[in-house]
KEKE-3310 file (N, C-alpha, C; in steps of 0.2 Angstrom, whole numbers, plus 5000, padded with zeros to 4 digits):
npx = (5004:5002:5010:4998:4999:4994:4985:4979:4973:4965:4957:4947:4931:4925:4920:4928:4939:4941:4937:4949:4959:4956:4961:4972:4978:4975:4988:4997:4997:4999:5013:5021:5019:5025:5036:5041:5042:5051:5053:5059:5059:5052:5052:5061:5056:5043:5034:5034:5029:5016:5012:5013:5003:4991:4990:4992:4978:4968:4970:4965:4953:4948:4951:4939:4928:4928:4926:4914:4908:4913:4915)
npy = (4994:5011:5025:5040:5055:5072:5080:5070:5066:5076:5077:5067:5058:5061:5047:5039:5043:5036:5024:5023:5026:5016:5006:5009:5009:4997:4991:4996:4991:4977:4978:4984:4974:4964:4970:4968:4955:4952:4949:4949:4966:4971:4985:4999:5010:5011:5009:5022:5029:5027:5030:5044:5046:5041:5051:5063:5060:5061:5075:5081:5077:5082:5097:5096:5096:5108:5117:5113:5103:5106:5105)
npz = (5000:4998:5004:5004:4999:5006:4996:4988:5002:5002:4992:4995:5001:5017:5019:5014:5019:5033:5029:5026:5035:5043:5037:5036:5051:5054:5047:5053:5065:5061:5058:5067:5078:5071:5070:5085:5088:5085:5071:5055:5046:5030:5028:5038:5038:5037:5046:5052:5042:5039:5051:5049:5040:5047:5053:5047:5039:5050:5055:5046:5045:5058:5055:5043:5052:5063:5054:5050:5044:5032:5015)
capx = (5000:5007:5005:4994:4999:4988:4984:4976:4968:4959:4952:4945:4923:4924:4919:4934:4946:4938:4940:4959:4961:4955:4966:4982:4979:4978:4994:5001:4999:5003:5021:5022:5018:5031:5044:5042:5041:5059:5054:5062:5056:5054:5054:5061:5053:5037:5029:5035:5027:5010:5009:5012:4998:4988:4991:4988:4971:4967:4971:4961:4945:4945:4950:4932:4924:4930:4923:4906:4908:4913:4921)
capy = (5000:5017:5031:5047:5065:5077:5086:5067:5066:5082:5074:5059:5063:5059:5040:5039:5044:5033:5020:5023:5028:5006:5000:5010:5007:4988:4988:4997:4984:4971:4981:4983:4965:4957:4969:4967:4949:4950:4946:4954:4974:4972:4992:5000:5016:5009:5013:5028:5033:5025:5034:5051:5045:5043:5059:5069:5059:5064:5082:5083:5075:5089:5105:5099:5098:5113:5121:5111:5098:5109:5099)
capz = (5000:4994:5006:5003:5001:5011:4992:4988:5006:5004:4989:4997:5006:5024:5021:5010:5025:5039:5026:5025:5042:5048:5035:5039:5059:5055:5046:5056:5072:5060:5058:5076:5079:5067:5072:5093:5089:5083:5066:5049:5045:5025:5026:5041:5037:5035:5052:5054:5037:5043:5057:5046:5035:5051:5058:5042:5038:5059:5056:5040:5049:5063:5050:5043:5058:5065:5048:5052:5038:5024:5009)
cpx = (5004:5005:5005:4999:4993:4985:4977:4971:4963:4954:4947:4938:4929:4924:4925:4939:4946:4939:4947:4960:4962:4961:4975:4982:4980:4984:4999:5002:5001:5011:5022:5025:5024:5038:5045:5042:5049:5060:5059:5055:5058:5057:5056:5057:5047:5034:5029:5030:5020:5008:5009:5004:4992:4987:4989:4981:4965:4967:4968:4954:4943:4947:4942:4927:4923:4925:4916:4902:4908:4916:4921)
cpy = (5006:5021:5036:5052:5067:5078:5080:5065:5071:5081:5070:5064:5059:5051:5037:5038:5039:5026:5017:5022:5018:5004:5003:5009:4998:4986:4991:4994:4979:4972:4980:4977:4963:4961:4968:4960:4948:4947:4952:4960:4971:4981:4996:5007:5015:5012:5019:5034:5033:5028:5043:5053:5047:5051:5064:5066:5064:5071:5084:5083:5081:5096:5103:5098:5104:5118:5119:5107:5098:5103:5088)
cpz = (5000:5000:5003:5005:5002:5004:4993:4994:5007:4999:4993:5001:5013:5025:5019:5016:5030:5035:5028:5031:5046:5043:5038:5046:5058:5053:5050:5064:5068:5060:5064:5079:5078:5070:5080:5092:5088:5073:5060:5048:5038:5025:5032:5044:5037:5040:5056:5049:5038:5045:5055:5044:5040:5055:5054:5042:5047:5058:5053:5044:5056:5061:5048:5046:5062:5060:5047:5044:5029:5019:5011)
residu = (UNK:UNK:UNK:UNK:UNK:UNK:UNK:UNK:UNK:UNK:UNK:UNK:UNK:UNK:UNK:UNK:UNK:UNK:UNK:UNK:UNK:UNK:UNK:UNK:UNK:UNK:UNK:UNK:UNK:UNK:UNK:UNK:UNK:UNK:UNK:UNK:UNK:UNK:UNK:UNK:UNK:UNK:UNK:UNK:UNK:UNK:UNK:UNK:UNK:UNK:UNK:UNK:UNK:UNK:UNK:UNK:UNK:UNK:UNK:UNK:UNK:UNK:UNK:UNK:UNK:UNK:UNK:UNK:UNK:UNK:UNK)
# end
């Protein structure tokens, strides 16, 4: 899975993001998992990028709440 730029996350409605948002939390415990278990990290960078991902989608979702559900 590729991660999103903000510009593409501003495209995406609200169902769209809440979408995203379950699938990159579950991979991101599976990352987690595999690498607390001591397993191999194909990308070391991965779950740092995740959690960008997360955090931009996160910050998107309460700009249009804030704005009272514009866009």
């Amino acid at each position: 899975m590729a991660i999103i730029t903000s510009k593409k996350l501003n495209e995406m409605s609200g169902r769209e993001l809440d979408e995203k948002l379950r699938e990159l939390k579950l991979e991101l415990s599976r990352e987690t998992a595999s690498s607390e278990i001591g397993g191999t990290v194909k990308s070391p960078g991965r779950i740092k990028e995740i959690r960008k991902t997360i955090a931009r989608i996160l910050t998107i979702k309460n700009i249009r709440n804030k704005r009272g559900g514009l866009k």
